[in-house]
C-alpha positions as CSV (number, residue, x, y, z in Angstrom):
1,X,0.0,0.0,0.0
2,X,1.1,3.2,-1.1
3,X,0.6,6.8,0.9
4,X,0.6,10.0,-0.4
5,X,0.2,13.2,1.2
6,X,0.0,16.5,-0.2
7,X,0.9,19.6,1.4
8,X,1.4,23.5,0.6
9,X,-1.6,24.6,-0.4
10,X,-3.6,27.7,1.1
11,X,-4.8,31.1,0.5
12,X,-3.3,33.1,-2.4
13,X,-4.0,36.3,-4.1
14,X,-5.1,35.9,-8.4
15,X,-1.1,36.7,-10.0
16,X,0.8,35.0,-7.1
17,X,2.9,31.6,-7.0
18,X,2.5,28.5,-4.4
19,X,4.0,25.1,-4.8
20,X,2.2,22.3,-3.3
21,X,4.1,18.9,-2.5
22,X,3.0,15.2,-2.4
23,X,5.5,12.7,-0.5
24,X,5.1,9.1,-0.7
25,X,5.6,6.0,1.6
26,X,5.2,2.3,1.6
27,X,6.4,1.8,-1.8
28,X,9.3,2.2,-4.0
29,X,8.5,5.2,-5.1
30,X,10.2,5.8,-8.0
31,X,8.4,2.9,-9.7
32,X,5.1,5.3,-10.3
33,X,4.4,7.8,-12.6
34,X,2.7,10.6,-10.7
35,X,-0.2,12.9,-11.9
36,X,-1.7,15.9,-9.9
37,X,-5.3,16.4,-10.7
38,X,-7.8,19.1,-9.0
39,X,-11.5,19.0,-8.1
40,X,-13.3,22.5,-7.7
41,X,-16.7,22.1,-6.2
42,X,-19.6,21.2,-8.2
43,X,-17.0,20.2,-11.0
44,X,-15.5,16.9,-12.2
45,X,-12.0,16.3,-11.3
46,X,-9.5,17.8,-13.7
47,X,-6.4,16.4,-15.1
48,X,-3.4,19.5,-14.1
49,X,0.2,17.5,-14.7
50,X,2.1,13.7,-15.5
51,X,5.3,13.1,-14.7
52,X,7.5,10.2,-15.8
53,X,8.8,8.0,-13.2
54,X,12.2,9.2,-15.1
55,X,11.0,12.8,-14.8
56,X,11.7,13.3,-17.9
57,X,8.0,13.2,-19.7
58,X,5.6,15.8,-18.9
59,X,2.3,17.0,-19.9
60,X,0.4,19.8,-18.7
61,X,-3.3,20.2,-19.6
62,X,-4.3,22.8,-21.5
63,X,-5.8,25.3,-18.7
64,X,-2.4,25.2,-17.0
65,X,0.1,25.0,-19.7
66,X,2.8,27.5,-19.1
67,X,1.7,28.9,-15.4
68,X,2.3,25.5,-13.7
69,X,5.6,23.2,-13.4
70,X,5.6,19.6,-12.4
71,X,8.6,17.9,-11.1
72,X,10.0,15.1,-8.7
73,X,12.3,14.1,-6.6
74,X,13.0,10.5,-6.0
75,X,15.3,10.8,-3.4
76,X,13.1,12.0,-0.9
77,X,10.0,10.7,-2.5
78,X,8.1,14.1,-3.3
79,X,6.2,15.4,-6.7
80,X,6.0,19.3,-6.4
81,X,3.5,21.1,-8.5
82,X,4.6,25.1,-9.0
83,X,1.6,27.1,-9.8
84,X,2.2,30.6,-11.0
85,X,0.1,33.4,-12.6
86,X,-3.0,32.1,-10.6
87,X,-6.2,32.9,-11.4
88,X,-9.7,32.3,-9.3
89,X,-10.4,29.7,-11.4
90,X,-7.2,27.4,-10.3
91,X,-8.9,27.4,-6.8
92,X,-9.8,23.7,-5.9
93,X,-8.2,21.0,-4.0
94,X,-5.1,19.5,-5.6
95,X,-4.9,15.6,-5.6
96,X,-1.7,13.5,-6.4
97,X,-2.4,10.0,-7.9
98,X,0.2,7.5,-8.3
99,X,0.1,4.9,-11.0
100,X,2.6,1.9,-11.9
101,X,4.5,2.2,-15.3
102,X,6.5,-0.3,-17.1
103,X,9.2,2.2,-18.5
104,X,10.6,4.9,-17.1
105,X,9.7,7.3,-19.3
106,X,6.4,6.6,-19.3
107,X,3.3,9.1,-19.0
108,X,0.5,7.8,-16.0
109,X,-2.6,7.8,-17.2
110,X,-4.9,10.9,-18.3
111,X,-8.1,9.4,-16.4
112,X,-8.0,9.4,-12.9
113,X,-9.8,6.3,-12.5
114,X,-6.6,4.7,-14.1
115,X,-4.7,5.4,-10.7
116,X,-3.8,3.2,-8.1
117,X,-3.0,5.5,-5.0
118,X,-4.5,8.8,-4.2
119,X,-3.4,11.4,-2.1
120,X,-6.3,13.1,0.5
121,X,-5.7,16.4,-1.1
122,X,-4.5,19.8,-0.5
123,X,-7.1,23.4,-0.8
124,X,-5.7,26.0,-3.0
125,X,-7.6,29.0,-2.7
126,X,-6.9,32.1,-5.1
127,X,-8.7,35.3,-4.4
128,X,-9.3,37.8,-6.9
């Protein structure tokens, strides 16, 4: 059993920066692809980022392309998510899933109901 936890979200004013975090235990870590995905309410949850267990594959969807930055570290275990130029809209809580790829380079999936571990979510509020 894998756990994730995010953490780094909060209040944030529309133009600002935050980077949220999501550590893992309980398995090797760097044997998952990692997606962040956020749920605003009354919405269906939305794909943000992929990483590569490699790191070096990424894809961003299209409402955060070019404001937000998805990386990892596998030494200590942690995908970060930097969010910049935030609008209201980016408000939601921010979900890490965590998904078993056979090459390193590989993308997780796009649909979160691919994922095997879910994180319990960080709030990431963005006023206007």
């Amino acid at each position: 059993q894998m756990s994730l936890v995010e953490s780094g979200g909060g209040l944030v004013q529309a133009g600002g920066s935050l980077r949220i975090s999501c550590t893992a235990s309980g398995r090797t870590f760097s044997n998952y692809a990692m997606g962040w995905f956020r749920q605003a309410p009354g919405k269906e949850r939305e794909l943000v980022a992929l990483i590569s267990r490699s790191g070096d594959n990424k894809f961003y969807g299209n409402s955060v392309k070019g404001r937000f930055t998805i990386s990892r570290d596998n030494a200590i275990n942690t995908v970060f998510l930097q969010m910049g130029s935030l609008k209201p809209e980016d408000t939601a809580v921010y979900y890490c899933g965590a998904e078993v790829t056979t090459f390193a380079s590989s993308l997780p999936p796009v649909r979160d109901s691919e994922y095997d571990y879910w994180g319990q979510g960080t709030q990431v509020t963005v006023s206007s």
